[in-house]
Every structure is written in C-alpha cells, then in structure tokens.
C-alpha positions as CSV (number, residue, x, y, z in Angstrom):
1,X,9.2,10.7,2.4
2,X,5.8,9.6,2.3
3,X,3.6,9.2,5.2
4,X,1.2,6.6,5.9
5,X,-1.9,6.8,8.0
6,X,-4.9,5.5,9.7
7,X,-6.9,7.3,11.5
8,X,-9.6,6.1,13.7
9,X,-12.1,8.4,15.2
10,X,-15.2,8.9,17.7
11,X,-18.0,10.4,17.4
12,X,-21.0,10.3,19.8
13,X,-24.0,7.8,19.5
14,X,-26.6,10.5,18.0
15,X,-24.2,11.6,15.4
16,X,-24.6,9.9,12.2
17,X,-21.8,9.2,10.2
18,X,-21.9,9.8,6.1
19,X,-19.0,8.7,4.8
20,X,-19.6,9.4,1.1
21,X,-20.6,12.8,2.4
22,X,-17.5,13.6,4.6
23,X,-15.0,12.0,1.7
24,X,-16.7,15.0,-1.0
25,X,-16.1,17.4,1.5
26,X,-12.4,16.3,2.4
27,X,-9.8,17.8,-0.4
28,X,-7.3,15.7,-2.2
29,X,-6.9,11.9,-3.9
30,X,-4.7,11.2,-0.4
31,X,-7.7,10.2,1.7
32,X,-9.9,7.0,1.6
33,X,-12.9,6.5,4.4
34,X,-14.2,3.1,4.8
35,X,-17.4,3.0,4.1
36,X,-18.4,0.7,6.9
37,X,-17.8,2.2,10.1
38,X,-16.6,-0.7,13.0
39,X,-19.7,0.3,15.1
40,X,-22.0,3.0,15.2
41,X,-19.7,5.0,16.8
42,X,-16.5,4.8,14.9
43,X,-14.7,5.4,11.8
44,X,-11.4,5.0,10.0
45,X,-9.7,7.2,7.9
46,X,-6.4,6.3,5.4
47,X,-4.2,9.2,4.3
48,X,-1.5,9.8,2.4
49,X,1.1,11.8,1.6
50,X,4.6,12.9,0.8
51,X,5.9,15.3,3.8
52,X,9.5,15.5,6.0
53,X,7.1,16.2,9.0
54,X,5.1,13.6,10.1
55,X,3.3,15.4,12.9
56,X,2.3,18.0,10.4
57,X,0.8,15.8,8.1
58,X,-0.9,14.0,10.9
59,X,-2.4,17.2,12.3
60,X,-3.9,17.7,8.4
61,X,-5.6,14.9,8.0
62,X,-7.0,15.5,11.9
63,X,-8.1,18.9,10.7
64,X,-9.6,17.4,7.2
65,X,-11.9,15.2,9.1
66,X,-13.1,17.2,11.9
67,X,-13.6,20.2,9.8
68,X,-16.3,17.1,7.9
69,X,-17.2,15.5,10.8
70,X,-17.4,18.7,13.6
71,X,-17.2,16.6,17.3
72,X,-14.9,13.7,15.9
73,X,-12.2,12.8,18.3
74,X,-9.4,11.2,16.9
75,X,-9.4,7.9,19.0
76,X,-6.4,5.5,17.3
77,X,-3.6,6.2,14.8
78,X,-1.2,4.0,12.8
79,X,1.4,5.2,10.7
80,X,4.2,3.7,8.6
81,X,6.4,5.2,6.6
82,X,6.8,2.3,4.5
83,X,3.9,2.5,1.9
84,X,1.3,-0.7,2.4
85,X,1.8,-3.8,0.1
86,X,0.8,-3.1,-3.5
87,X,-1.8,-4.6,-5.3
88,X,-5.2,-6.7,-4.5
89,X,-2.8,-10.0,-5.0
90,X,-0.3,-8.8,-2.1
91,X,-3.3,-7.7,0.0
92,X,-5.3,-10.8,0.0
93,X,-1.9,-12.8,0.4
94,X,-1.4,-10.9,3.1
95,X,-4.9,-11.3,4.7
96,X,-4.4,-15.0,4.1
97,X,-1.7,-15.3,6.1
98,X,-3.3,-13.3,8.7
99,X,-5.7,-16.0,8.6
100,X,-3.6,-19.0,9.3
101,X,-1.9,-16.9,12.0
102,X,-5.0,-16.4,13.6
103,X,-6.3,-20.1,13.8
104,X,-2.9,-21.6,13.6
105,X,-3.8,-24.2,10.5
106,X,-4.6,-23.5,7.0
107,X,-7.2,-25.5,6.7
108,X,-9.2,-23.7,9.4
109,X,-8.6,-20.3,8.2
110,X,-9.4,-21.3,4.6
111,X,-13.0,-22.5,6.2
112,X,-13.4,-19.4,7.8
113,X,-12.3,-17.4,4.6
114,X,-14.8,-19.3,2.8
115,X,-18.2,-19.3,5.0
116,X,-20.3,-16.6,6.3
117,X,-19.4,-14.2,9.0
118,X,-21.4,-13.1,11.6
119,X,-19.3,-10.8,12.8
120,X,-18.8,-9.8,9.3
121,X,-22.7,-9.3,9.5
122,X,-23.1,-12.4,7.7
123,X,-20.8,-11.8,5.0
124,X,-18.4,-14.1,3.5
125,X,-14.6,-13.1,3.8
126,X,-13.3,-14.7,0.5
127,X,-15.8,-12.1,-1.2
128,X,-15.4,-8.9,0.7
129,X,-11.9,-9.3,-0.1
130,X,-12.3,-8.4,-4.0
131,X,-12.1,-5.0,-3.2
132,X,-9.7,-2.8,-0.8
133,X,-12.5,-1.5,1.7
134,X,-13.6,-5.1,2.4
135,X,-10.1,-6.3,2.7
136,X,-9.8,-3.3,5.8
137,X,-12.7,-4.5,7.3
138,X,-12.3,-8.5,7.0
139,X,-8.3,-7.0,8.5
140,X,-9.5,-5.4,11.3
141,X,-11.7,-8.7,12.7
142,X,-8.9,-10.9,12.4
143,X,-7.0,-8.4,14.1
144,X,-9.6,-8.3,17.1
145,X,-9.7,-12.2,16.4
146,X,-6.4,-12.5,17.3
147,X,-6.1,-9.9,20.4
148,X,-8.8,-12.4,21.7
149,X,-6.8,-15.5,21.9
C-alpha cells in the first residue's frame, strides 16, 4: 500500500532553513520540500512510499529530515493512504473549488484567484498555481482562510 505524507516541522528562529540544501542531502525520488517555508520558522515535507507499516514509514521520513535539518521538531502530520489527485488539471480543479468553498461564490473566488495576494507576498494565485509547489502554498492559505471564518 502506499503511504502518503506531509510533514510539517519547527525549527528555531536563528536556524536558517535551506531547502535545496536539505532535499540533496535527503535519499530517494519519494520526498519533495516546498521551497517556501510558511514562516521563518516552519517547513513542509511530502513523502512517499509503498510500505504495510505506516508508522515505520512515518518515523523514516522523520529521521530523513532531522538527520538534514539537526533540531527540527516534527510539529504537524497528514497522511492518506489514498494517493493525491493526479495531474496539474485535477490539482488546480481542486484548488478552484477550494476557492468557491472558501468565499461561498464563484465569482469572488475567481477575483481572488486572479489578483495579487498579500498574504501570498503579493503574488497572484492563478499564476503560482502552474506549478505543484505554488499550488501547496496558494492550498495552505485558503486552508487558513477558511479556519478563519
């Protein structure tokens, strides 16, 4: 069965994260780091992998990153074992949706798609979304978004 995770970790406010640096040094094709951390003080990892134990894979990818990033604490984790929608198309349909959930009309969440973010540090959604580390990110502050209302 494969396992699907992401793993969000701590590390303190001196500590500076690299994230190019910590995926060389992390083995495997099963891991992807987004490269831009929520704040200064967090990161997420995603990791995959075929496994019957869960926990074992789960304390793998734990050791993987903290043997990179020595002080991390593993702060949030998500896991599925159903593997995440396939395909940019299905992602940013997905995100769409997200949208309209979030503001509760489409034409509201296709403005906010369309025009700079500032909590997307000025970015525009619609655009970070042509690749899968921006979809993660544009994700994560609709989910925020939508624990706020």
């Amino acid at each position: 069965m494969k396992h699907h995770f992401t793993l969000t970790f701590r590390v303190n406010a001196r500590q500076r994260v690299d994230v190019g640096q910590v995926a060389r040094q992390m083995s495997g094709s099963d891991f992807h780091i987004e490269s831009a951390p929520l704040n200064g003080t967090e990161f997420s990892v995603h990791f995959e992998r075929e496994g019957s134990n869960a926990m074992e894979l789960l304390e793998y990818a734990r050791d993987q990153v903290t043997s990179a990033v020595p002080g991390a604490e593993l702060i949030e984790m998500d896991m599925t074992e159903e593997p995440p929608m396939m395909g940019a198309v299905d992602d940013i349909t997905k995100l769409v949706i997200q949208a309209c959930q979030v503001f509760g009309d489409p034409e509201l969440a296709h403005t906010w798609l369309s025009q700079p973010q500032s909590e997307l540090g000025g970015n525009v959604p619609k655009v970070m979304m042509i690749d899968a580390e921006g979809r993660t990110v544009v994700s994560r502050v609709l989910t925020r978004l939508q624990q706020q209302s």
